[in-house]
N, CA, C and O atoms as a printed pandas DataFrame, in Angstrom:
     atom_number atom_name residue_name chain_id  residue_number  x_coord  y_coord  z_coord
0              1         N          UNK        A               1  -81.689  -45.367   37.855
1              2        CA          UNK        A               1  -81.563  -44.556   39.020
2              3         C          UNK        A               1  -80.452  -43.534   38.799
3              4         O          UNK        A               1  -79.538  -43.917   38.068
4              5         N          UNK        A               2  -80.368  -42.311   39.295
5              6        CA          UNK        A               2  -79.442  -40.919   39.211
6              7         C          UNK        A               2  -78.620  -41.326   40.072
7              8         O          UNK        A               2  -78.915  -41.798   41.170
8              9         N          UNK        A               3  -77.208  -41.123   39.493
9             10        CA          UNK        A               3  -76.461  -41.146   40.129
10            11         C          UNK        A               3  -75.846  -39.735   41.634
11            12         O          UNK        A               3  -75.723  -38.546   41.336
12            13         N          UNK        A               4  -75.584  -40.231   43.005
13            14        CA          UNK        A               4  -75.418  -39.352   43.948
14            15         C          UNK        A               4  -74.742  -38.931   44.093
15            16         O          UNK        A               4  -73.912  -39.804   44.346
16            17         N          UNK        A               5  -74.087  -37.625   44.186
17            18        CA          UNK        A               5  -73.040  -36.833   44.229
18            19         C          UNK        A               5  -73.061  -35.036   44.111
19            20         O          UNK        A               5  -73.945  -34.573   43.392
20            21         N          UNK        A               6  -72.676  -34.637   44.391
21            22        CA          UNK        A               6  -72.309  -32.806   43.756
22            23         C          UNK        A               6  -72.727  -32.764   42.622
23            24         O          UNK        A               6  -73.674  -32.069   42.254
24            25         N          UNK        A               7  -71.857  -33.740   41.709
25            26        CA          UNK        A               7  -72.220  -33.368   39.908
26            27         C          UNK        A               7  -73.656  -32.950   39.831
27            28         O          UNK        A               7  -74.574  -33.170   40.621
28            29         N          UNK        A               8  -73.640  -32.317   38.735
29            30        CA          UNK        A               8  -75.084  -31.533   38.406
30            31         C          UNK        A               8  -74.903  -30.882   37.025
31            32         O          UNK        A               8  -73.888  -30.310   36.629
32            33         N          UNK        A               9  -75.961  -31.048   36.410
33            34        CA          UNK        A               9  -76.489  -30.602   34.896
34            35         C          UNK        A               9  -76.279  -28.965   34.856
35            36         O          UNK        A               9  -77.036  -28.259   35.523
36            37         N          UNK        A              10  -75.463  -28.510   34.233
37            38        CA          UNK        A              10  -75.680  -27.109   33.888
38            39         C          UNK        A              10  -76.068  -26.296   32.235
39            40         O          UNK        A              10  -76.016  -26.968   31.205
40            41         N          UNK        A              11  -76.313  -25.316   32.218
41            42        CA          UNK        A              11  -76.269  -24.503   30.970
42            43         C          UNK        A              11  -75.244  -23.238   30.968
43            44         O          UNK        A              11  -74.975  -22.334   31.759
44            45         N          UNK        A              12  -74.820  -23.629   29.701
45            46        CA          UNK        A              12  -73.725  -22.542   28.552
46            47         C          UNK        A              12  -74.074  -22.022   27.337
47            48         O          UNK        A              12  -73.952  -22.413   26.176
48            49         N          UNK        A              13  -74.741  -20.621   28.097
49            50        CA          UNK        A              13  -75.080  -20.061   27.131
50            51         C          UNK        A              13  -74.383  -19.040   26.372
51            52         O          UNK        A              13  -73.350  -18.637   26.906
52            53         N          UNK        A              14  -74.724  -18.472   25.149
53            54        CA          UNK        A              14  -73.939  -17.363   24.538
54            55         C          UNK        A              14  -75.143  -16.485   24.707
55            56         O          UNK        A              14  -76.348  -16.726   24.634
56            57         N          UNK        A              15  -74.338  -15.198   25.000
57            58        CA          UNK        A              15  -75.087  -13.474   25.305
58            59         C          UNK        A              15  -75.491  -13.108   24.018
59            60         O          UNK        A              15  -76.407  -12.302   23.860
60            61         N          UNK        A              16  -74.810  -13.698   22.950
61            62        CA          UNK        A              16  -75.140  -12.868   21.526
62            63         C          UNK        A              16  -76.441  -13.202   21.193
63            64         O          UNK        A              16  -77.467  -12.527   21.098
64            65         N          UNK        A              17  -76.086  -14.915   20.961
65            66        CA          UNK        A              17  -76.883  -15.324   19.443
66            67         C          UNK        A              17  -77.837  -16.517   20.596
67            68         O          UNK        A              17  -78.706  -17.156   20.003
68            69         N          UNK        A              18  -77.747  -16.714   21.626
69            70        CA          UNK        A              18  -78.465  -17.797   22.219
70            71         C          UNK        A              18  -78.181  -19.275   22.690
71            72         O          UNK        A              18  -78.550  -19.847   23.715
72            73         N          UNK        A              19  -77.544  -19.647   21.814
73            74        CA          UNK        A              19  -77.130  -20.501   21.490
74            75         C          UNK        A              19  -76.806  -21.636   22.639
75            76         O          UNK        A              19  -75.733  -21.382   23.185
76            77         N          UNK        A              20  -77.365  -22.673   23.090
77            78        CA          UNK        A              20  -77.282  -23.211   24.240
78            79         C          UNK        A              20  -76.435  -24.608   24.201
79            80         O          UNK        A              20  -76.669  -25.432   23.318
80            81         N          UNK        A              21  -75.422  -24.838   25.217
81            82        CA          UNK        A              21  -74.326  -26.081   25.397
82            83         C          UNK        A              21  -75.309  -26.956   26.657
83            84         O          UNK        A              21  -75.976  -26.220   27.384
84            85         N          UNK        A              22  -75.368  -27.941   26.822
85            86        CA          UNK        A              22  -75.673  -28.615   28.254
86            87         C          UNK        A              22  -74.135  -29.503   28.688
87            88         O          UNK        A              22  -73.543  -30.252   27.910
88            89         N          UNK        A              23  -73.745  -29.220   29.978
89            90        CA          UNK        A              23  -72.555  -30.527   30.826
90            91         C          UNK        A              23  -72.942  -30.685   31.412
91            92         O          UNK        A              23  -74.153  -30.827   31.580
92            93         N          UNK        A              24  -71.688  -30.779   32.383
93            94        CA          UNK        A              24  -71.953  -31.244   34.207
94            95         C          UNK        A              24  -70.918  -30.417   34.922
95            96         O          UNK        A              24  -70.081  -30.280   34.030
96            97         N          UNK        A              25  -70.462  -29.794   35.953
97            98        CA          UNK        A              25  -69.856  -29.725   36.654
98            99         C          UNK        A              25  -69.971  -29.973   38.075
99           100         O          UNK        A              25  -71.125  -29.834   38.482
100          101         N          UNK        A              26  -69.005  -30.341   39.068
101          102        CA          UNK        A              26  -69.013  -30.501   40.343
102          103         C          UNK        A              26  -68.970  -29.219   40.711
103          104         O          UNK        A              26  -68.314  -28.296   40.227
104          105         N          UNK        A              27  -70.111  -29.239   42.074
105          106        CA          UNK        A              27  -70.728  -28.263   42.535
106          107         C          UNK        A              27  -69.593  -27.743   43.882
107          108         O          UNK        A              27  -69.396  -26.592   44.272
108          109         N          UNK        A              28  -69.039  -28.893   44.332
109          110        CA          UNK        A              28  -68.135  -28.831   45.493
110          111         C          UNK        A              28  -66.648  -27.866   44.847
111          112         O          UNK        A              28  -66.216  -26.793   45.268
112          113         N          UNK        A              29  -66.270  -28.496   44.010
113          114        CA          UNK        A              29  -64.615  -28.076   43.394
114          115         C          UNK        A              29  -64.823  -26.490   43.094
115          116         O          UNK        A              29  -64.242  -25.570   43.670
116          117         N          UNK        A              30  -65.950  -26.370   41.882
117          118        CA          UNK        A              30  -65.352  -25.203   41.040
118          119         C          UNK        A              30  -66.881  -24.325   41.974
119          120         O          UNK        A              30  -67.765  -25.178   42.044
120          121         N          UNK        A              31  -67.216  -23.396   42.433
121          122        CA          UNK        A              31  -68.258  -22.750   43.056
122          123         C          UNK        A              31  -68.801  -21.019   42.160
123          124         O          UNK        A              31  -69.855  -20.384   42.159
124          125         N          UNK        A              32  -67.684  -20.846   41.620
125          126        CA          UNK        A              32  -68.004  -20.183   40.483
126          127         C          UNK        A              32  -68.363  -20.247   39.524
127          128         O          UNK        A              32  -67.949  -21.202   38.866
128          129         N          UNK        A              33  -69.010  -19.608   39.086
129          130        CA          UNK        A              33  -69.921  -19.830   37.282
130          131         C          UNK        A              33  -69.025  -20.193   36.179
131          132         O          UNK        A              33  -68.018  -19.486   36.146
132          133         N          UNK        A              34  -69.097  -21.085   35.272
133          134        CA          UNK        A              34  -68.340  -21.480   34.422
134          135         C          UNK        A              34  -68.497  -20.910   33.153
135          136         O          UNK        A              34  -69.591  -20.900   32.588
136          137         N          UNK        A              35  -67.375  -20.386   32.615
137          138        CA          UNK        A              35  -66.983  -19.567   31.375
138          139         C          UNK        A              35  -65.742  -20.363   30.419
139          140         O          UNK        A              35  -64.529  -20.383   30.629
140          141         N          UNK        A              36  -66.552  -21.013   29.276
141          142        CA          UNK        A              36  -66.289  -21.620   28.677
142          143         C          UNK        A              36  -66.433  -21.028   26.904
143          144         O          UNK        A              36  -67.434  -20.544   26.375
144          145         N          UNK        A              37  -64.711  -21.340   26.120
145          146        CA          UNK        A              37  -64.751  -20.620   24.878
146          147         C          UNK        A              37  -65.289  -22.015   23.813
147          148         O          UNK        A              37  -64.515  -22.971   23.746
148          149         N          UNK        A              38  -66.358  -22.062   23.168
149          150        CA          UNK        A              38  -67.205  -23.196   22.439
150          151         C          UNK        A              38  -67.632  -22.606   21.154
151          152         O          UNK        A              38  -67.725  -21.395   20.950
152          153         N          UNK        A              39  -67.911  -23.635   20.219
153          154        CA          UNK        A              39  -68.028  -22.459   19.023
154          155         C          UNK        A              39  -69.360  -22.971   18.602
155          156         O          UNK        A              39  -69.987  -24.015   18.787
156          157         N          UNK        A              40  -69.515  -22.114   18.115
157          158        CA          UNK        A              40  -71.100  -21.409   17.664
158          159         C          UNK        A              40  -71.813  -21.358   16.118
159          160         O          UNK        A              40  -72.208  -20.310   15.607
160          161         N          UNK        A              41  -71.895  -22.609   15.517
161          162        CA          UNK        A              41  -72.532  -22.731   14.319
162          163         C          UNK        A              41  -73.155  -21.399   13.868
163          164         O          UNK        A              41  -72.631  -20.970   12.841
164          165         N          UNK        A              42  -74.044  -20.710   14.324
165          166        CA          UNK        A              42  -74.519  -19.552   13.787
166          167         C          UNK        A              42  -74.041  -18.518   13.588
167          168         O          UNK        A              42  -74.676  -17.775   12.839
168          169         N          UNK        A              43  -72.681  -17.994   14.181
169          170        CA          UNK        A              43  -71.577  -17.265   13.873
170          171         C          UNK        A              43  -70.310  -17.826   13.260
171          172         O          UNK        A              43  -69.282  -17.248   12.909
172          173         N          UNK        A              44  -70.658  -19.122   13.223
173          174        CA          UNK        A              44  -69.282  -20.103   12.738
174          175         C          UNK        A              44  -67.921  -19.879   12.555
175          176         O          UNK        A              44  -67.057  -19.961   11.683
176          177         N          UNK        A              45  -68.176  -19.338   14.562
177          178        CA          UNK        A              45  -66.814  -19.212   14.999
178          179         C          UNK        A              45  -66.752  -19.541   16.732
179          180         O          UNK        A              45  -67.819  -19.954   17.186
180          181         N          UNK        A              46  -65.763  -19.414   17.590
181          182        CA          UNK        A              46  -65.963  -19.353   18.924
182          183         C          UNK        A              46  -65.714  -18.339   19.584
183          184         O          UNK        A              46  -64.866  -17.452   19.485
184          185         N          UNK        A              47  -66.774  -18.607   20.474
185          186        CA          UNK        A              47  -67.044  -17.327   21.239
186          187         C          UNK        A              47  -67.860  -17.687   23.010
187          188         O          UNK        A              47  -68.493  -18.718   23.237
188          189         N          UNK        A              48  -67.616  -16.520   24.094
189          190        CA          UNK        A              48  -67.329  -17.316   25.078
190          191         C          UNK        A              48  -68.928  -17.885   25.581
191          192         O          UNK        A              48  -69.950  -17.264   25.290
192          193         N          UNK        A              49  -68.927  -18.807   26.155
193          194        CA          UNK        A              49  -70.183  -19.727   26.607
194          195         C          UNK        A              49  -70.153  -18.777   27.949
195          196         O          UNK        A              49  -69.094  -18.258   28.302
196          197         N          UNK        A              50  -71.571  -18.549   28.790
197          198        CA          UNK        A              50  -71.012  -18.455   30.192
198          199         C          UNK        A              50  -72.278  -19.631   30.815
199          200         O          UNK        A              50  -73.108  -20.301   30.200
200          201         N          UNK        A              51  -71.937  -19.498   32.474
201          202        CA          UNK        A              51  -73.095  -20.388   32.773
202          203         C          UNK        A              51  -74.292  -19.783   33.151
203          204         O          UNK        A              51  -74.298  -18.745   33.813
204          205         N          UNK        A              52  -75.350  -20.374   32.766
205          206        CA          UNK        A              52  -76.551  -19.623   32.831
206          207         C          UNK        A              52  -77.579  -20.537   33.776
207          208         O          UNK        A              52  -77.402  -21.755   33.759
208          209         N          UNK        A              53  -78.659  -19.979   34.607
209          210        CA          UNK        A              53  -79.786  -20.929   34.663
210          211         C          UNK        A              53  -80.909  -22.139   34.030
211          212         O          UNK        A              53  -81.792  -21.877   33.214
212          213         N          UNK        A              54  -80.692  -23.242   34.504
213          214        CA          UNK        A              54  -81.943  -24.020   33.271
214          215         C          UNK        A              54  -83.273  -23.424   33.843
215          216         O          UNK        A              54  -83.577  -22.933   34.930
216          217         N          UNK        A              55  -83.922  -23.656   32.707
217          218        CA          UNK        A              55  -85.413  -23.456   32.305
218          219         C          UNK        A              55  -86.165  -24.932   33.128
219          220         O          UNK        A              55  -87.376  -25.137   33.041
């Protein structure tokens, strides 16, 4: 069974190369889109994640 709460599945994507992260953030605390610096095997370096819509 899923656990009940705010928390919720998001996506971090990169604008360049595609490149997709999955977390969680609470929906209550932070209400702005999350921009996160993660690094990127295909540029094999870091560069910034932002939050994007899932598919």
């Amino acid at each position: 069974m899923a656990k009940k709460g705010p928390r919720g599945t998001i996506v971090l994507r990169n604008a360049k190369t595609g490149h997709v992260y999955y977390t969680s953030k609470n929906s209550r605390n932070t209400t702005e889109k999350l921009s996160l610096w993660k690094y990127d095997p295909e540029t094999r370096g870091h560069l910034e994640f932002v939050e994007g819509k899932m598919k």
